[in-house]
MARVEXLO-422057 format. One record per residue (C-alpha): z, x, y. Coordinates in steps of 0.1 Angstrom, whole numbers, plus 5000, padded with zeros to 4 digits. Each point is the difference from the previous one (the first is absolute). Layout:
N
ZXY ...
END
This chain:
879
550876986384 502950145017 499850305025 502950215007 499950225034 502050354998 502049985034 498750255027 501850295009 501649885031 501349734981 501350214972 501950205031 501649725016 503849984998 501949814974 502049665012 502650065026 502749775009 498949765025 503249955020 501350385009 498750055034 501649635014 501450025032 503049765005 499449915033 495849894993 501649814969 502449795018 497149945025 498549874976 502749724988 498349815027 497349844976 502949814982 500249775033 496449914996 498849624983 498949954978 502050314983 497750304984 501750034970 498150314986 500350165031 503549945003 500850084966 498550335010 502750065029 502849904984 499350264975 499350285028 503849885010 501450034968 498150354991 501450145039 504049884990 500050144965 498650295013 503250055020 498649875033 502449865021 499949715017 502249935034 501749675000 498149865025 496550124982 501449804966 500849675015 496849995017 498250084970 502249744982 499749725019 496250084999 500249964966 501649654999 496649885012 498450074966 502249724982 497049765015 497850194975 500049854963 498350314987 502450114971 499350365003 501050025037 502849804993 501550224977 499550295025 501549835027 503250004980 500150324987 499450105042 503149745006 501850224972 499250355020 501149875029 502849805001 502350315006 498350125027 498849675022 502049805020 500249634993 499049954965 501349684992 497649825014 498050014972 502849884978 498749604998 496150164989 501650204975 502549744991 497249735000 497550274977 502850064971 500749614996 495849965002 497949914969 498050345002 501550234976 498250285011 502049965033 503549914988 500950354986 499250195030 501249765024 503650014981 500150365002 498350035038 503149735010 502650204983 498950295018 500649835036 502949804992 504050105005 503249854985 500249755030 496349824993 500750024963 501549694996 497249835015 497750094976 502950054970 498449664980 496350135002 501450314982 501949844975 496949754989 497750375002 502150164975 499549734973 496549955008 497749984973 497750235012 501650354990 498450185031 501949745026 503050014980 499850444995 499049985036 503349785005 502750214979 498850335015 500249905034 503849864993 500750324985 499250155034 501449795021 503750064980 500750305018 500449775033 500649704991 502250044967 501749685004 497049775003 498250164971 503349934979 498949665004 496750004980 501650174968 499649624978 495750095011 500650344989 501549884970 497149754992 497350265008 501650204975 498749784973 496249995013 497350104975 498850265023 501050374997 500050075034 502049715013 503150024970 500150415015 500149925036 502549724992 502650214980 499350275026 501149765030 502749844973 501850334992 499650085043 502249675008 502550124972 500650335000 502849975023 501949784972 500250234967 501149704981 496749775009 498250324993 501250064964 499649584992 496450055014 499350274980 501749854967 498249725004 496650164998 501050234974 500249764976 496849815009 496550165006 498750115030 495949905001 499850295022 499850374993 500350045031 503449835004 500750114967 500350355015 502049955030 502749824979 500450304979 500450205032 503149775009 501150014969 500350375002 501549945034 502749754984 500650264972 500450325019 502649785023 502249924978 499650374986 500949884955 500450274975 497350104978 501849864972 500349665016 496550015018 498149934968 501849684996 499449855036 497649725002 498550175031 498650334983 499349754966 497549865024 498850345014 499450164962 498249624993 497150105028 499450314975 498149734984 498649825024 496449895001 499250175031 499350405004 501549985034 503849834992 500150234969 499550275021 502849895024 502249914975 499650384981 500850125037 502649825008 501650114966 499650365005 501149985038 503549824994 503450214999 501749924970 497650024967 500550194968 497050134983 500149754977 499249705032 497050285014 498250064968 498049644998 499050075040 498750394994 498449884972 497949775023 499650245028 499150234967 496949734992 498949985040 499550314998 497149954980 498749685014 496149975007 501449925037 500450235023 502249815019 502649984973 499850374991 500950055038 502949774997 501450134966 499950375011 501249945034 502849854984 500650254978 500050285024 502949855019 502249944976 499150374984 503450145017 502249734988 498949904967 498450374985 500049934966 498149695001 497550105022 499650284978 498849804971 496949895017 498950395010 497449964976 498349735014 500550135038 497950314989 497349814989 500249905038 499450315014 496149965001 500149605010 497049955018 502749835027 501350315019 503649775011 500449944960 499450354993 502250155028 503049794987 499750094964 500250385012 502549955023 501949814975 499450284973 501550245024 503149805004 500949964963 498150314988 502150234975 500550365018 498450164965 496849765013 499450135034 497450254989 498149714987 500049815025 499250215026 496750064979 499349614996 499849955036 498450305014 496949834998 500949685004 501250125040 496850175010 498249624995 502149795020 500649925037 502850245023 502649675001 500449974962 500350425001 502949945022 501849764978 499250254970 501750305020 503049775010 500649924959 499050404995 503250085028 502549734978 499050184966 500550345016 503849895007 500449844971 498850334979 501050335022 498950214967 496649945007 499150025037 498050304992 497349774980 500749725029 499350255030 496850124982 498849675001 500849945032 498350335016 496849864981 500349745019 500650135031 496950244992 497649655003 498249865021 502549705019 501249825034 503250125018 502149714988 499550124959 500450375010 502849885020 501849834970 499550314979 501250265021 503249755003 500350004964 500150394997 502350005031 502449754982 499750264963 500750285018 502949845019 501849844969 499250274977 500750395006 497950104971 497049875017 500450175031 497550284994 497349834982 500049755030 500250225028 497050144982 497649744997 501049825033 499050445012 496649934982 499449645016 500950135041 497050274990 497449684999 501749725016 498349825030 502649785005 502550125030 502949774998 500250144964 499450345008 502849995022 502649844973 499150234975 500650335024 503449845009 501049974966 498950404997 502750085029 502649804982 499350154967 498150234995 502450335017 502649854967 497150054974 500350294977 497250185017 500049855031 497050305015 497049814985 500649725015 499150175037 496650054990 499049665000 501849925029 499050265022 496549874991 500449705021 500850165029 496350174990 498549714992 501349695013 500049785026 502750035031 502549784986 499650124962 500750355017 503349885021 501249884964 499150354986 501750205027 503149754989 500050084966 499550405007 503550005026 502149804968 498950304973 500750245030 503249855006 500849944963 498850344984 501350295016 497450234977 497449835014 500849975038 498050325013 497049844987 500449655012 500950155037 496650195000 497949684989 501749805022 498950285029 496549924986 500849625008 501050085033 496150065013 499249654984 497949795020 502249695003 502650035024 502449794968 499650234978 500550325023 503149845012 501449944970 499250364983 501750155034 502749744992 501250104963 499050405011 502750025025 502349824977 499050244969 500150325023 503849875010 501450134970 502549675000 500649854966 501749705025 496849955015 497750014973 502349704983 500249795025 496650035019 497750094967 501749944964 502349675008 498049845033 501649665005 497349735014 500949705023 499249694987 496349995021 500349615002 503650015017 498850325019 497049805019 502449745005 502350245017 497650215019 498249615012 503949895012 500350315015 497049995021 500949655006 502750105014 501550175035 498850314987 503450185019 500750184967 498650214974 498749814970 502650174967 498149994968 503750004983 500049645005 497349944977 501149974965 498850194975 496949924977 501749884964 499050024961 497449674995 499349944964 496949834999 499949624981 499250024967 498349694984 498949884963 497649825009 496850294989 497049795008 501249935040 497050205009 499449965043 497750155026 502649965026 501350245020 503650134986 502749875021 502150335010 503450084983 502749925025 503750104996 502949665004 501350185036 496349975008 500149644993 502749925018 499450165028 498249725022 502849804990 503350185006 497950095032 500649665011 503849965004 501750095030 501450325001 499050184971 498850295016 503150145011 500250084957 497850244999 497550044970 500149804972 501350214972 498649754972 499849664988 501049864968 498549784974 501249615002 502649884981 500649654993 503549835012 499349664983 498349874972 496449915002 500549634996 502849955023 500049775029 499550305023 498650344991 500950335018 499150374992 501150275019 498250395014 502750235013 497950195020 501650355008 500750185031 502350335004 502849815015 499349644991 498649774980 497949705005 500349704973 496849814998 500649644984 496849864990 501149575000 498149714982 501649655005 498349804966 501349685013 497349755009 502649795022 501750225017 499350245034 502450295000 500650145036 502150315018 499850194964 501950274993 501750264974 504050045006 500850334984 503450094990 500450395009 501450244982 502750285018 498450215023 496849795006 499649845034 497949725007 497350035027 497849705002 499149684987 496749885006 499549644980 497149804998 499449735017 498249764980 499549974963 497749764989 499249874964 498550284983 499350265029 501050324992 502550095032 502050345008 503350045016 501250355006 504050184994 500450375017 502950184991 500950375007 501250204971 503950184999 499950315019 500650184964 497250004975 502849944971 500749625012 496549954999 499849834966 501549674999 499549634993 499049755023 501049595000 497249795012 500149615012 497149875011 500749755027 497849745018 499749625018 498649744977 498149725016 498149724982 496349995002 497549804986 498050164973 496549915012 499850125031 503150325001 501049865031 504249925001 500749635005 502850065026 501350315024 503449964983 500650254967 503450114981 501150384992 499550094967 500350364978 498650124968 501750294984 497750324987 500650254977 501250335015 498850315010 500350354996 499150285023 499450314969 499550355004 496249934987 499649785031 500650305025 497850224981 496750055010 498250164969 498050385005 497950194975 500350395006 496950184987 501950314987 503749874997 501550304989 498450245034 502149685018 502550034975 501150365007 499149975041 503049744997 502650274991 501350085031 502649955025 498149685019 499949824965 503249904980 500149914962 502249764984 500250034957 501449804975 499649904960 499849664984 499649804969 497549794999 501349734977 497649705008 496750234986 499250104971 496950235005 499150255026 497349755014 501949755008 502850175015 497250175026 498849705008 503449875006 500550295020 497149955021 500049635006 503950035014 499450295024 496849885013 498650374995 496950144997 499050194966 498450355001 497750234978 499849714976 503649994991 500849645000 497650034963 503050144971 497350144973 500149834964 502550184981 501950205023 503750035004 500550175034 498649855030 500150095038 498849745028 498950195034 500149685029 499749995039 500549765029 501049945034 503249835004 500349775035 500550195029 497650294987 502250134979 498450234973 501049944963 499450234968 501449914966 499550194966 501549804970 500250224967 500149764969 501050044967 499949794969 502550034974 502449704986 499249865035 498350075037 501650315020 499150025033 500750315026 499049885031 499850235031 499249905036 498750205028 499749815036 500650115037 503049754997 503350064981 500749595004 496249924986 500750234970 503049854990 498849705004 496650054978 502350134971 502649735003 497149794995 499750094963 503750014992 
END
């Protein structure tokens, strides 16, 4: 008879199991390393230590040099011990740290002595330990173990083998060349595992060689690969091979390549038909005709059992959902049967993908599928439901009112900062690209501030009431809500309130006697912030100065804070003799934020913070002697490639920007295993009127570093000469070097030049973009005496639609777009473009294009700046 005791309540209160290793101390643990010097060895109780050392370093402990060799050579004491357990620890402590100890080929012959050992269980772990601790100049010593490893019969020595080979490529190519005839005859093992890692480390030794990568690939094409495994990465370099040499559709469905690729469709294995149906749907040139047979399997996964394939099939799907619509669109019927997947990841990619390929007269319906689908899952998957929500907003204006709804729902629920975050971006970026929406989302972004908890939000939203809200229809209710968090709110919600009030002061003359007695109010606030800034915007507001209320309240331009702590930090640095000028600081610029396709990146890290190019290349430029005396940098440019990609040297070029000057950047790679390039430089051949300043080469090039040289020139004193073409040779010393090592095999070297493609300085390149929040206030301020206006008409023959000739407008001045207007409605006739940007030197430019569509494009094109030279210039531009 069995008796069964109910536990006792202290024992039903006693914590669950906690991890045994999180309160080690490094310096107790390395203390403790001395039992491996004891005999006969402990091997429990060393097993135990070893595992404390492994836990501390993956953990992110770090261990001093001279810490690691000592614990290493420690270490080596435990070979004496046959226990197999320890054994296998000791070489995955070898592994750990071999980067970090000094010394570590002394336990070369062990390991060496281990993988040519009769114990299998040692061989596979001693190959890889070795590997770890062994360079290109060693290699050779052990080059013949290797090579008998990798046929080994035993398919964990020989994986063990190939993997390790693979690694040791990327420093010591040449050697691992060697083994390819092992590679070869691994590649017909039995074992799944081995014929992958050998076609892995196969195609790695050949990729260089495009031909011994095509007879590779031919060769198993028309065989069969054991392996699914290997099966699958020879489709994806068969893809590679395809997409290279770029065929026609109609020529595509003949090559043997894709023949292969449409084969896998019927393969025996779940997992190469899946790759082959991605593969399909993923390359360039198709016709629906080539896609069918693949959307037809990812059709079928969708309803597979697995949950594994359903995630693959509609993860597939929803990338391909922009560039292939209608074929994705045949399986919406099975991607709403995924909306309620008990897997939440399935279920968020069928909506997403629903919302991508949607019909507009389907929004409705949608919206009402998923409603109750988002209250049940997690805040990251809301996220990537908002993000799809933001794309079908753009993709259907019409119905942001249905959208935004949705959205304030949303925002109405219970959530963390990032998910409110992402929504109150979303109705930011509707009420930015469509005018229509501009009430209804001032509203419910209104109704959200009432409730939010969330400062850093609060704070966004009330800035985007400032810039806004005075240019609503009604722009009085708006006050309400922000005057209530100067009521309300905490001391930094309030200093963003007092903001917003000075911008409707300064922006609605109807309502500036109210704003000038709430900011009075403001003025006994509590925080001295706050009371500052409402004293501040009063004395501006009680002024009476239209000047001052644009260019202190309506049109504030903010330094770039990065490149301002870097000033203010040099300045302090400094001999202090002069007063630190904030006009040296350039000016914060337009960042666009990255916009990927990839819907299911979901991440709990921090987000890295937007920075502007002149940011970027700050630290650099900083760098070269001299470049001070410039001034500010005015921008920097995008890079532009001067060879081509597969060239024996690659160079792309930044022009970065200054009011006088401008600074070439050439970005150098030498691909040339045999050669070390040295005293590396750009000749440039200048046009008239552009004076060379300074050369500043590099000194050293080595294979595949990525070294700079720099090119300052100062622009013609007249704006007009500014656009022009520049020749570029790029000139250098050779000298022979071995491949193995980098290092030249003699001091002696030879001149040698490569010629670039040219340059061209444009007007874009000078032009820093603005965005003006009322465009015609600025508009109207410009007609006067200080600004002057250039005008002309042209016929834009290379367009054929008003959209197109904006954006070729746009993209050749380098402007800025206001109020919406780079967007021509559907259907119009009669356009007008409203853009804005600083030109180098500070130089203010306003342009107003008037468009017409008749037989062709007409553009009238007028140009207001604080330059005559810089107007003529902007509308030569066009012409």
């Amino acid at each position: 008879m069995k008796y069964f005791i109910s536990p006792s309540p202290s024992q039903l209160k006693r914590p669950g199991p906690t991890n045994a290793y999180q309160n080690l101390e490094k310096t107790s643990v390395l203390q403790e390393t001395r039992t491996f010097n004891e005999t006969p060895v402990n091997a429990r109780k060393c097993i135990h230590i070893l595992t404390k050392i492994l836990y501390l370093i993956n953990q992110g402990e770090v261990l001093v040099a001279r810490e690691a060799t000592d614990c290493f050579f420690a270490m080596t004491k435990l070979f004496q011990s046959k226990d197999v357990v320890l054994r296998r620890m000791v070489y995955l402590g070898i592994k750990e740290l071999s980067s970090i100890a000094e010394d570590v080929i002394i336990v070369t012959s062990s390991l060496t002595k281990d993988m040519t050992g009769k114990e299998d269980l040692y061989r596979a772990a001693a190959i890889r330990a070795l590997c770890s601790i062994t360079d290109h100049t060693m290699l050779q010593a052990v080059e013949r173990y290797m090579k008998q490893c990798i046929v080994d019969k035993n398919a964990a020595v020989s994986c063990a083998a190939l993997v390790s080979s693979l690694r040791l490529a990327s420093t010591a190519g040449d050697v691992v060349k060697r083994w390819a005839n092992e590679a070869q005859e691994a590649l017909n093992s039995d074992n799944i595992m081995v014929q992958y890692h050998a076609l892995g480390l196969l195609y790695h030794i050949r990729k260089s060689d495009r031909l011994a990568v095509s007879k590779l690939v031919n060769k198993l094409t028309r065989g069969s690969l054991k392996s699914p495994y290997a099966a699958c990465m020879l489709i994806r370099i068969a893809c590679k091979l395809i997409e290279e040499e770029d065929v026609p559709a109609e020529e595509l469905s003949d090559s043997p390549l894709y023949s292969f690729i449409e084969a896998c469709l019927r393969h025996k294995s779940e997992m190469v038909v899946y790759e082959a149906a991605h593969a399909i749907v993923n390359l360039k040139n198709t016709n629906p005709r080539m896609l069918s047979p693949a959307f037809s399997i990812l059709q079928l996964f969708c309803g597979s059992p697995k949950a594994t394939l359903r995630f693959a099939a509609v993860r597939t799907l929803n990338k391909v959902a922009m560039t292939h619509p209608a074929a994705v669109t045949t399986c919406n019927l099975d991607l709403e049967g995924l909306i309620t997947d008990s897997n939440r990841s399935v279920a968020t990619l069928a909506i997403t993908t629903l919302l991508k390929t949607g019909a507009e007269s389907s929004v409705e319906r949608l919206m009402k599928q998923i409603s109750t689908f988002v209250a049940e899952i997690s805040d990251e998957f809301k996220v990537v439901v908002v993000q799809a929500i933001c794309a079908l907003c753009a993709k259907y204006p019409r119905k942001h009112t249905v959208l935004m709804n949705f959205l304030s729902g949303m925002l109405r629920e219970e959530g963390g900062l990032e998910y409110k975050t992402s929504i109150v971006d979303t109705i930011i970026t509707i009420i930015e690209e469509n005018v229509d929406a501009k009430e209804s989302g001032l509203s419910h972004l209104c109704e959200f501030i009432e409730d939010c908890e969330h400062v850093s939000l609060a704070v966004r939203i009330l800035h985007l009431l400032g810039k806004e809200g005075p240019f609503a229809a009604t722009p009085s209710k708006y006050i309400r809500f922000i005057y209530n968090r100067v009521i309300l709110e905490s001391p930094i919600v309030r200093a963003a309130a007092v903001t917003a009030l000075a911008q409707f002061g300064a922006s609605c003359p109807a309502l500036l006697a109210n704003i000038l007695v709430l900011l009075g109010r403001c003025q006994m606030d509590p925080d001295d912030e706050v009371r500052d800034r409402a004293t501040y915007y009063l004395s501006i507001l009680n002024s009476a100065k239209p000047e001052l209320y644009k260019n202190y309240i309506i049109e504030r331009e903010n330094c770039s804070l990065t490149l301002l702590e870097k000033a203010l930090t040099d300045h302090l640095n400094g001999e202090l003799q002069t007063h630190f000028d904030i006009s040296i600081v350039p000016k914060a610029a337009i960042v666009k934020p990255e916009i990927t396709n990839d819907v299911m990146m979901v991440t709990s890290a921090p987000r890295v913070p937007k920075i502007t190019r002149e940011e970027e290349s700050a630290a650099r430029l900083a760098q070269l002697p001299g470049i001070q005396v410039l001034g500010p940098i005015h921008r920097s440019t995008a890079p532009i490639q001067l060879t081509e990609s597969e060239t024996e040297y690659t160079v792309q070029c930044i022009k970065h920007i200054f009011a006088q000057h401008v600074v070439f950047q050439f970005d150098c790679l030498n691909t040339l295993s045999d050669q070390f390039l040295e005293n590396v430089r750009v000749d440039l051949t200048l046009p008239e009127g552009y004076t060379a300043r300074a050369v500043i080469p590099c000194p050293k090039l080595p294979y595949n570093e990525l070294q700079t040289t720099f090119v300052i020139v100062e622009f013609p004193p007249d704006a007009s000469s500014s656009i022009a073409t520049f020749g570029a040779t790029l000139r250098f010393v050779v000298k022979d070097c071995d491949p193995n090592t980098g290092e030249p095999d003699s001091e002696e070297g030879y001149d040698d030049e490569y010629m670039l493609e040219d340059l061209e300085i444009t007007v874009a390149d000078q032009i820093q973009k603005t965005k003006k929040n009322n465009f015609q206030v600025t508009w109207d301020a410009a007609d006067s005496e200080e600004w002057l206006q250039a005008e002309d008409t042209f016929v834009l023959s290379a367009v054929s639609n008003l959209q197109d000739a904006v954006n070729t407008i746009i993209k050749i001045l380098g402007l800025g777009a206001a109020n919406l207007s780079e967007k021509v409605p559907e259907g119009t006739h009669l356009h007008t473009v409203l853009c804005s940007g600083t030109f180098r030197g500070g130089i203010e430019v306003l342009v107003r294009a008037k468009l017409a569509l008749s037989e062709g494009v007409t553009l009238n094109l007028t140009v207001r700046s604080t330059d005559q030279d810089v107007a003529e210039l902007i509308t030569a531009a066009i012409g």
